[in-house]
C-alpha positions as CSV (number, residue, x, y, z in Angstrom):
1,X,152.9,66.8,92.4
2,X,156.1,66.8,94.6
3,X,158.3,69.9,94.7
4,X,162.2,70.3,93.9
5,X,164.3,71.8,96.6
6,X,167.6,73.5,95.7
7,X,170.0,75.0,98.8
8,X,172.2,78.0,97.8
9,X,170.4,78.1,94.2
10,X,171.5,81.0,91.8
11,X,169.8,84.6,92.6
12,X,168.5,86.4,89.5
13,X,165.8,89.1,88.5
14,X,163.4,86.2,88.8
15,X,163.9,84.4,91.2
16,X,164.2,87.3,93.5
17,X,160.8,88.6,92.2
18,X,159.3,85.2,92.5
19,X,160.1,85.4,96.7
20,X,159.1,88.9,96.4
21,X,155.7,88.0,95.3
22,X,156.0,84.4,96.9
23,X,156.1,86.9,100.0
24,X,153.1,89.3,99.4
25,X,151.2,86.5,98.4
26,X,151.7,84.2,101.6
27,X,151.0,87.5,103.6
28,X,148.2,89.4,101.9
29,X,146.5,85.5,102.7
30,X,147.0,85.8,106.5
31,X,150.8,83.9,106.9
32,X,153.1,85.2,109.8
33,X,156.1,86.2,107.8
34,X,157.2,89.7,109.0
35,X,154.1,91.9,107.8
36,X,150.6,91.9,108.2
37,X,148.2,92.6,104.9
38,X,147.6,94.6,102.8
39,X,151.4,94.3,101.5
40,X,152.9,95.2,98.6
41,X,156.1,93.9,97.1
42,X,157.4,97.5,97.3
43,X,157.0,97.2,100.5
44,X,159.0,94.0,101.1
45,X,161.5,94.7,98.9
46,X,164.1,96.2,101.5
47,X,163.5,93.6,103.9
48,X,164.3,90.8,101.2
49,X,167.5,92.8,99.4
50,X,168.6,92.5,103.5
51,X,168.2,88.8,103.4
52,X,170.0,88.7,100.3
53,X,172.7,90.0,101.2
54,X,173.3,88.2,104.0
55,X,172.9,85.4,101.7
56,X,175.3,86.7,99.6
57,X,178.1,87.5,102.3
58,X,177.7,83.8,103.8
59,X,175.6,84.5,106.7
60,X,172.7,83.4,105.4
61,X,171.7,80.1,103.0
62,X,168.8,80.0,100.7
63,X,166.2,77.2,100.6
64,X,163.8,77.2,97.3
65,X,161.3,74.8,96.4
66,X,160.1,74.3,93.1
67,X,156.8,73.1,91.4
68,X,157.3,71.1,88.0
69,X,156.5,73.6,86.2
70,X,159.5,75.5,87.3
71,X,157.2,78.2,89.5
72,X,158.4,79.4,92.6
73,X,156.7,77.4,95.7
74,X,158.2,77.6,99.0
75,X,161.4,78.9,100.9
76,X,163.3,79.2,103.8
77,X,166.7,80.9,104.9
78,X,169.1,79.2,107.4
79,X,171.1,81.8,109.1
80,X,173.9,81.4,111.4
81,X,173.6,82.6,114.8
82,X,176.8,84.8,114.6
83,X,177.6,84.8,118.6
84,X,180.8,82.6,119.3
85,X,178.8,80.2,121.3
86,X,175.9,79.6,119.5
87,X,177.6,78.7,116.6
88,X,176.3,75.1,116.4
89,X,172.4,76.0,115.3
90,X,171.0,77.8,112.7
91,X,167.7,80.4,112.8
92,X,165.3,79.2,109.8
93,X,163.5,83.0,108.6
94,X,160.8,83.2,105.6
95,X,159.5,79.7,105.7
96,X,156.8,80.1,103.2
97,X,154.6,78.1,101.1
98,X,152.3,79.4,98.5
99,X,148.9,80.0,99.7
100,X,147.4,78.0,97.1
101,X,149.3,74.9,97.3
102,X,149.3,74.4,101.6
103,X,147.6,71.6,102.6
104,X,149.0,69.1,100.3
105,X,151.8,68.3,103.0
106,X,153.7,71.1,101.0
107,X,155.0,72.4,104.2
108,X,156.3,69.5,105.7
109,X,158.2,68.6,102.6
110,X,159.6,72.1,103.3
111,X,160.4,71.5,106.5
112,X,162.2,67.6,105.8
113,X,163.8,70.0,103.5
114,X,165.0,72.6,106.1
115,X,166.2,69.6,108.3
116,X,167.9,68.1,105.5
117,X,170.0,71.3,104.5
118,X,170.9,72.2,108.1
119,X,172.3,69.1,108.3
120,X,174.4,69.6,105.3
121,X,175.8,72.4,107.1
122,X,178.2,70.5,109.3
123,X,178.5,71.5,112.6
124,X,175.0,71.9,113.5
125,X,173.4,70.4,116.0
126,X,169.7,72.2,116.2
127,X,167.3,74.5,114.5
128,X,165.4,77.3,115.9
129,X,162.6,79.4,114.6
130,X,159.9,81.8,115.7
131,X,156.5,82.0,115.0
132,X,153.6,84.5,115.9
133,X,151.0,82.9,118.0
134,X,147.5,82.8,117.5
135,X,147.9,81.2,114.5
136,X,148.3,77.5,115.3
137,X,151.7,77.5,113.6
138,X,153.3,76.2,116.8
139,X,151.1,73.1,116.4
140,X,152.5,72.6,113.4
141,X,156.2,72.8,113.6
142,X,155.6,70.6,116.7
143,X,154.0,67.9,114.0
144,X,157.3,68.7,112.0
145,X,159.4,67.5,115.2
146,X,160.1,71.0,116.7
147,X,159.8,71.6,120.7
148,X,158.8,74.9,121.9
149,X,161.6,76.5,123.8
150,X,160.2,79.9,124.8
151,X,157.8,82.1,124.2
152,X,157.1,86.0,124.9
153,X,153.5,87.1,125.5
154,X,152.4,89.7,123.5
155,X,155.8,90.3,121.6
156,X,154.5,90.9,118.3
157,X,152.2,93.5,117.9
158,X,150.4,93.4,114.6
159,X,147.5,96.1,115.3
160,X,146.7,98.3,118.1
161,X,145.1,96.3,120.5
162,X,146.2,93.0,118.5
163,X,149.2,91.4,120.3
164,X,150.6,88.5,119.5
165,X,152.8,86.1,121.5
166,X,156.5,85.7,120.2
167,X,156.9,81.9,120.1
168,X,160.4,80.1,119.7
169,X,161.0,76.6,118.8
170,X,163.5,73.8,118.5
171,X,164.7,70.8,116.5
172,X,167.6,69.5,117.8
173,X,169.7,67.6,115.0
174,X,171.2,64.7,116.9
């Protein structure tokens, strides 16, 4: 099974409650994607109509992947770093894959994906992300091709007493 990407694809009731439940899915199973579990979809909801409508005023572009069946697999946004200098890379925020489909190589395809759409861009020349550590996760962007760039002991705190360190990495584009 291979999944469909589409960049920029039409937002409607469902696919916007497909990421919403894409969303409490990939965290209620442990993923580092702006919550910690137990989360609800109510409780997500503001942070994805934010995303949206950054996608929707041009700041933001939405990655989707596709199983074929049609169901709702993975995404990524590619934001623009909005500061006159920085123009030239792009943030990559909600890289998700459904729990129940990783490791079929699901999340590099994502990632080829996220490479391939920055570069469609124009003007780009590298993409950054963060990831919470403690997770491995930096391991794997770094088999994707990304560098890490910085990182911020115990950043993120997810629990009293259960910091987390605020990684950032890097794939430059040329």
């Amino acid at each position: 099974m291979t999944l469909t990407f589409t960049l920029d694809p039409v937002i409607g009731t469902v696919l916007r409650d497909g990421i919403l439940e894409l969303w409490a899915d990939v965290t209620n199973a442990g993923g580092a994607v702006g919550f910690v579990p137990p989360v609800a979809v109510d409780d997500i909801r503001p942070a994805l109509i934010t995303q949206l409508a950054s996608v929707a005023d041009g700041g933001s572009r939405l990655l989707v992947g596709h199983d074929p069946d049609g169901r709702l697999a993975a995404t990524a946004f590619l934001t623009r770093n909005t500061h006159r200098l920085q123009l030239h890379w792009v943030w990559a925020y909600t890289v998700m894959v459904d729990p129940r489909l990783q490791g079929r190589g699901y999340g590099r395809d994502l990632m080829a994906a996220v490479e391939a759409a920055a570069r469609s861009i124009g003007g780009i020349d590298a993409i950054r992300l963060g990831c919470r550590g403690g997770y491995g996760l930096e391991r794997f962007y770094a088999s994707c091709g990304y560098k890490e760039v910085g990182r911020v002991p115990e950043a993120i705190r997810v629990a009293p007493g259960d910091d987390r360190d605020d990684i950032t990495m890097l794939l430059p584009l040329h």
